[in-house]
C-alpha positions as CSV (number, residue, x, y, z in Angstrom):
1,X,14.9,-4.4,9.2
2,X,16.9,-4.5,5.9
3,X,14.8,-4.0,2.4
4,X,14.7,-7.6,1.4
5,X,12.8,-8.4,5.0
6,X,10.6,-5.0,4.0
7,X,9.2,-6.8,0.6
8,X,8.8,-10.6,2.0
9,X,6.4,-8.5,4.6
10,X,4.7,-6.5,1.7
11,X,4.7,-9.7,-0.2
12,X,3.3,-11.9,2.1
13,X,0.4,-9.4,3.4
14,X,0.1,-9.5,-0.7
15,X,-0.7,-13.3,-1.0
16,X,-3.1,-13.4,1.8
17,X,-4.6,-10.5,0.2
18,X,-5.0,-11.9,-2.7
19,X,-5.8,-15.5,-1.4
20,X,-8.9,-13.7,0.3
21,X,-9.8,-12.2,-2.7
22,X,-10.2,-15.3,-4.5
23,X,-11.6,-16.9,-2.0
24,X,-13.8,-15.2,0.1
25,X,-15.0,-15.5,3.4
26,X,-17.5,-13.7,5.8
27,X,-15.3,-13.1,8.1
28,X,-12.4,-11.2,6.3
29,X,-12.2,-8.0,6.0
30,X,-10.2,-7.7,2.5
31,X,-13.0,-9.8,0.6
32,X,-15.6,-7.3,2.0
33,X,-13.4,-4.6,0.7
34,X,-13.6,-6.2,-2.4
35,X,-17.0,-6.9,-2.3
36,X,-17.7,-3.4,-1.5
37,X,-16.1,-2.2,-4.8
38,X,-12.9,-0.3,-6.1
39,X,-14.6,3.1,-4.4
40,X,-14.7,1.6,-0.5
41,X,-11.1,0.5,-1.3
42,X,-10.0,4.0,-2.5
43,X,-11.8,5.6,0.0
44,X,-9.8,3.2,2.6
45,X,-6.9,4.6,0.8
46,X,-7.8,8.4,1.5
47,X,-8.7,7.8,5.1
48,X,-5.8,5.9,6.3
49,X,-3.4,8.6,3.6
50,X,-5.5,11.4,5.6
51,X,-5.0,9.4,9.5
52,X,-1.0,9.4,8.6
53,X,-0.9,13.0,7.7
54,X,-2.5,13.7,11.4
55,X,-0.5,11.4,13.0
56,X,2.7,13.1,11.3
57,X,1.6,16.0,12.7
58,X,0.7,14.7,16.3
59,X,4.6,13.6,15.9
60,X,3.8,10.7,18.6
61,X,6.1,7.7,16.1
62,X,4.2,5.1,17.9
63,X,0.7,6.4,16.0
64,X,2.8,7.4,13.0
65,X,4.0,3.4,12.8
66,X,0.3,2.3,13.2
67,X,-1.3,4.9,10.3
68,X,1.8,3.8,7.8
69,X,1.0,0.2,8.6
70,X,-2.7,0.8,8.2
71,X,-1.9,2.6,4.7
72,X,0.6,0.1,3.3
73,X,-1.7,-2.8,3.7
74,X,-4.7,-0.6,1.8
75,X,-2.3,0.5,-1.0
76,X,-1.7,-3.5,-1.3
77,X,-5.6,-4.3,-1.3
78,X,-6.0,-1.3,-3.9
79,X,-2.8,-3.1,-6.0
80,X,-4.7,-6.4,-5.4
81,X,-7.5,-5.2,-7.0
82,X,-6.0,-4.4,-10.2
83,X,-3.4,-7.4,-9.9
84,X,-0.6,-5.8,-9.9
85,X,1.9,-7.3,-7.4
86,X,4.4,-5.3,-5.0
87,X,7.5,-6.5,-7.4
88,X,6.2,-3.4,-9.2
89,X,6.5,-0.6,-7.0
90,X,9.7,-2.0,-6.0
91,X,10.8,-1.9,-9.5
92,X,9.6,1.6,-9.7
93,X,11.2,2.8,-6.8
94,X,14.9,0.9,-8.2
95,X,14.3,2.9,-11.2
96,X,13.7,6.2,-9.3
97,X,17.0,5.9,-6.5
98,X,20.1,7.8,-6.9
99,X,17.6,10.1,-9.0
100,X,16.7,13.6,-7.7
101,X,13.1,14.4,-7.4
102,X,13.1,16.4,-9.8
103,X,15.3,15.0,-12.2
104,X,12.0,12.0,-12.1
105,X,9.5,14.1,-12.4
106,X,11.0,15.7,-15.8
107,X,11.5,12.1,-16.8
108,X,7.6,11.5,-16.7
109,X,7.1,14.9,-19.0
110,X,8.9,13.1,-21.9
């Protein structure tokens, strides 16, 4: 899958995100994230974070696949939260490439 496939994915799991925040429903699990409050949504975060690092360690890629895809879509309920769309990350991660790691992390110290 090239990178512009990658972000219509994260984009459109995005607007349904979103489309669920606004307008909730019993039956979906993002509004009862966000009804729930930021600290279920970070916690969501931490768990599925946590479930990849096991998985990366099991070293089975099928499990690895599924804990990525459960973290990317609560990273994207966690940016829905505080509006800020995909586009950003992907702007961030354009204006880290090409750059080592440490050569960024000395840019943030200035």
């Amino acid at each position: 899958m090239n990178d512009e496939r990658s972000e219509d994915i994260l984009d459109a799991v995005y607007r349904v995100i979103r489309e669920r925040r606004q307008n909730p429903t019993e039956k979906s699990y993002v509004a009862s994230l966000y009804d729930k409050g930021l600290d279920k949504i970070l916690g969501k975060v931490g768990e599925e974070a946590t479930e990849l690092a096991v998985a990366g360690k099991g070293g089975d890629p099928e499990e690895i696949v599924y804990e990525a895809a459960d973290l990317f879509f609560h990273v994207l309920v966690l940016l829905g939260h505080y509006d800020l769309p995909p586009e950003r990350i992907y702007a961030e991660l354009r204006r880290r490439f090409g750059m080592s790691g440490i050569e960024e992390k000395q840019s943030r110290n200035k």
